[in-house]
N, C-alpha and C positions, 0 to 999 in steps of 0.2 A: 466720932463714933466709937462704942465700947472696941477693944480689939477680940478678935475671935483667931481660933487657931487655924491652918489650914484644912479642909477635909482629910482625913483619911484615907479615901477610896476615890480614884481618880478618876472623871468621869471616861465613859468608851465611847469612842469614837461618831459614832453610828447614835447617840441619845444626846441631848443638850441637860446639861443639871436642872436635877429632880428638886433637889431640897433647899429649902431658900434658907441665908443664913443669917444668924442671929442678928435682930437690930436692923437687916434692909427693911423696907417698905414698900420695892416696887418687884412687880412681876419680871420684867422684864432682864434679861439676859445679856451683857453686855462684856465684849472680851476688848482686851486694848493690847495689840500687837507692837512692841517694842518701844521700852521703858526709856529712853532717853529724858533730856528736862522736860519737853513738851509732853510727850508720852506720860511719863509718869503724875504731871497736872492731871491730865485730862483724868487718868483713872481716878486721883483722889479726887477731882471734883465728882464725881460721879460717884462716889463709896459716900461722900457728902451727900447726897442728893438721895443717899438710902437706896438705890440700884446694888443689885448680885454682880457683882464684877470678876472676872477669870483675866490673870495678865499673862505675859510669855513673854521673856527675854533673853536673849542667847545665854546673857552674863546672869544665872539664875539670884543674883545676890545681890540684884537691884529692886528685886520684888519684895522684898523682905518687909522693909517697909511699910509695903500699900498691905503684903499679908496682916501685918498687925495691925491694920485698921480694917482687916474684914473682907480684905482680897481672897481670891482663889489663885494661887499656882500652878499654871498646867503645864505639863512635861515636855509637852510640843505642841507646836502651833495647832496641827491636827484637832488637838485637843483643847485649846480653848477655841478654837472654830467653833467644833462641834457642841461646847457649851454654850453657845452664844447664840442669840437673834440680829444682834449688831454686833458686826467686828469692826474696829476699828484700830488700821495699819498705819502706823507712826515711825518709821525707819528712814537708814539714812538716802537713798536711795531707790529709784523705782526697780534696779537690777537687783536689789535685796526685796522690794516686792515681790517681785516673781518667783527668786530662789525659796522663799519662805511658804509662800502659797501656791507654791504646781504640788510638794506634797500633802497638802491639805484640799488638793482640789477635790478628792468622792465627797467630803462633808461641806464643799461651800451651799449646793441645793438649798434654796429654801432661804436663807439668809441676806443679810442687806451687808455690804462692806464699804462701809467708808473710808477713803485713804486720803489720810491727810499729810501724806509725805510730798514734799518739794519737787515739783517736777514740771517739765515742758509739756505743752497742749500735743505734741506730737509723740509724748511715754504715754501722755492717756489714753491718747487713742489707740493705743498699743495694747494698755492693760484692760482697758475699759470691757472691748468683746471676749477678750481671753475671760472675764469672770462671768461676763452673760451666759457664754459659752456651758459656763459649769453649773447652770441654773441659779446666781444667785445674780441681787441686782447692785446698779455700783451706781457710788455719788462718791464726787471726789471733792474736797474742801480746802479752800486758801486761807488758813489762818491768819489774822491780823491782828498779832498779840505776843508780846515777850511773857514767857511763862507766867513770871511772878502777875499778871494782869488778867490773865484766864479768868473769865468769871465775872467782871468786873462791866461797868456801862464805857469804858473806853474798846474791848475787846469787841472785836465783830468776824463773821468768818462768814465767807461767798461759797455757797454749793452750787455743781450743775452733777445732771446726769439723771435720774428715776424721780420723777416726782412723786410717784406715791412712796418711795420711799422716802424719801424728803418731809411730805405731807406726814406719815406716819410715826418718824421720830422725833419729827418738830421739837417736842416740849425736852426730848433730851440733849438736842443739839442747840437750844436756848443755852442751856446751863452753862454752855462754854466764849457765849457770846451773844451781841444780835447776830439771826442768822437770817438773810437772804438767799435766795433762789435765784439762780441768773438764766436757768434753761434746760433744757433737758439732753444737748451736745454735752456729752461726758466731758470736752475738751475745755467747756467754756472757763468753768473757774478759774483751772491756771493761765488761760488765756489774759483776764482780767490780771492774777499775778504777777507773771510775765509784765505786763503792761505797769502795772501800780509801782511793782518794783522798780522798773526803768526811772521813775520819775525820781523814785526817793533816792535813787543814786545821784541821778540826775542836780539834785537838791544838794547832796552831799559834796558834791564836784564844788558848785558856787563856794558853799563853805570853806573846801578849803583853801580855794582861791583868796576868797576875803581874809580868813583868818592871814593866810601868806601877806597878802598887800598890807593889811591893817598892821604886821609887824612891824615893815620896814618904818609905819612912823611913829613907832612905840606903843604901841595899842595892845595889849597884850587880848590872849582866844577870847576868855573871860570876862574882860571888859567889851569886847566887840558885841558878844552873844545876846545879852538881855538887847539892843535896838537892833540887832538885825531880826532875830525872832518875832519881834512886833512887827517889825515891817515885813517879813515874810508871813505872817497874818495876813495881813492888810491884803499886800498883794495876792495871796491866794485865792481871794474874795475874787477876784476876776478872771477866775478859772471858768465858773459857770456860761460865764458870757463868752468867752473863747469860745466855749465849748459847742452852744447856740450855732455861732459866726460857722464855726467849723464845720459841723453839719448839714448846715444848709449852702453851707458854700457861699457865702455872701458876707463879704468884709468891709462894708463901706464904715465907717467913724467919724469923728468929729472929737476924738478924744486923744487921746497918744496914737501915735502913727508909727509905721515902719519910718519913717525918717526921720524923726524928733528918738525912737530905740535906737535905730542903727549909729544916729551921731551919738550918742548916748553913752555906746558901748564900745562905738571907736575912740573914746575916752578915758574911759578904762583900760583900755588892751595899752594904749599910748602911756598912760599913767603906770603901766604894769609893767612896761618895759624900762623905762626908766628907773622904776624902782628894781628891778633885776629880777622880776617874778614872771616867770614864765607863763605864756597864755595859751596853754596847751588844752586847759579845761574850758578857756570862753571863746576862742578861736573861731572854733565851727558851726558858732551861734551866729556870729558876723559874716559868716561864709551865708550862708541861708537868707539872712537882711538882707546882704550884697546879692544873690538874687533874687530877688523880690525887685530890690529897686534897677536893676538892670531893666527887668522885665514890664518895668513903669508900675509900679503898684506901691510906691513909698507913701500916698495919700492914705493908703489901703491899713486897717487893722494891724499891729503885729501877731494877733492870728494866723494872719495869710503864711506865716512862715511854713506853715504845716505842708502846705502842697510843695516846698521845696523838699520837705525831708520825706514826702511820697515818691519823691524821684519821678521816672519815666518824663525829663523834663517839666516836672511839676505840672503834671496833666494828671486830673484825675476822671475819670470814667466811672459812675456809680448811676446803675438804674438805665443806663443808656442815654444819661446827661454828664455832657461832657463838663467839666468846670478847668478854663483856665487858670493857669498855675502863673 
């Protein structure tokens, strides 16, 4: 986009910018609260996209930038609130959420705020009525995207919280990804987070287990990585069907079992030990096999593992059907 200079005349408080500026295309009104890597994609995708953008960052000389491609700098948050129809708060923390928006809150009215800062399902439900509270409506979003991929058909981002606010800036919250709707509980998205994250640590643990073991017999990360990647493909492919197994509580098979895994993996830990790598990351995978098969269920899917890591004696209780563990 041509660069344009900043306005002049700052917008007050109390009115959202009047004058649209050189070179946008969309009516729409959009402020993007705190310029970090992410932060600052989002606004230049959206200066791309021909939208009136207003940014605000503590450190005012990180704006500089998006001003020269046709940004608005506001003085304070207050102020690009109050220039905005969507704000959207990108910071490092939900405890800077709040700091930054209790003095903005006479101009949240009327507004949709999206926050797409990192946070647990229990800061949402926190922030969530504090903004309803101030008449404006909230959707909060799990980004699933390293900056430089904004934008792109790998990027996708989970909202919950106002469907019609959801429904009504659909085509601008496309730009940043596919965007789905998971519900209208403010908490859900990071719930999901919370949860997806787990796994990809989860993932990352294996890794470096493997890379450890693959050293001792000269394997170096690099060499290991192209066949395990594929076979971590592969294997992924049979998440869907856990997943089935799991919710319905019903893990009969005929395909890999909890005892053909559990011996499996008490193969590796044995192999792991003697190569002198500690089995501190796959340990408590075998804890959870060992009970299952205590419990006689080794015929049983390695899904079933899941009602061990439900605890409560791997009883689970959903709907007022009981499913043993």
């Amino acid at each position: 986009m041509p660069s344009t200079e900043p306005q002049s005349q700052p917008t007050t408080p109390s009115q959202p910018q009047s004058q649209r500026q050189p070179g946008n295309d969309h009516d729409q009104h959009i402020a993007v609260i705190g310029l970090g890597n992410l932060g600052r994609v989002l606004a230049g995708t959206l200066l791309d996209a021909g939208y009136r953008v207003t940014v605000w960052n503590r450190s005012a000389a990180r704006a500089e930038p998006l001003v020269e491609r046709g940004a608005r700098r506001a003085e304070t948050v207050a102020e690009a609130v109050a220039a905005a129809d969507l704000v959207i708060v990108c910071v490092l923390d939900y405890a800077v959420v709040r700091e930054l928006l209790t003095p903005a809150a006479d101009v949240l009215a009327g507004r949709v705020l999206l926050n797409v800062t990192s946070g647990t399902p229990e800061q949402v439900g926190d922030i969530a009525p504090w903004v309803a509270a101030q008449g404006a409506s909230y959707l909060d979003g799990a980004v699933y995207a390293v900056p430089q991929t904004i934008g792109t058909p790998s990027a996708f981002v989970l909202y919950s919280g106002s469907p019609a606010a959801f429904t009504a800036h659909r085509e601008r919250l496309e730009l940043f990804g596919s965007a789905r709707f998971t519900g209208e509980r403010p908490e859900t998205a990071a719930g999901y987070d919370t949860a997806i994250l787990s796994g990809m640590y989860g993932m990352f643990a294996g890794f470096f287990h493997a890379v450890a073991l693959a050293e001792t017999y000269g394997i170096t990360a690099a060499d290991l990585t192209d066949p395990l990647v594929r076979w971590l493909r592969d294997a992924a492919a049979a998440l869907p069907g856990f997943a089935t197994e799991i919710d319905a509580g019903a893990y009969a098979t005929e395909t890999s079992n909890l005892d053909i895994n559990a011996a499996g993996l008490a193969s590796i830990l044995s192999a792991s030990q003697a190569q002198g790598v500690p089995t501190d990351l796959l340990a408590p995978l075998q804890s959870l096999f060992t009970d299952q098969l205590t419990r006689g269920h080794g015929a049983d899917s390695l899904a079933r593992a899941i009602e061990s890591v439900r605890g409560v004696g791997g009883v689970r209780e959903e709907a007022g059907v009981e499913v043993a563990g």
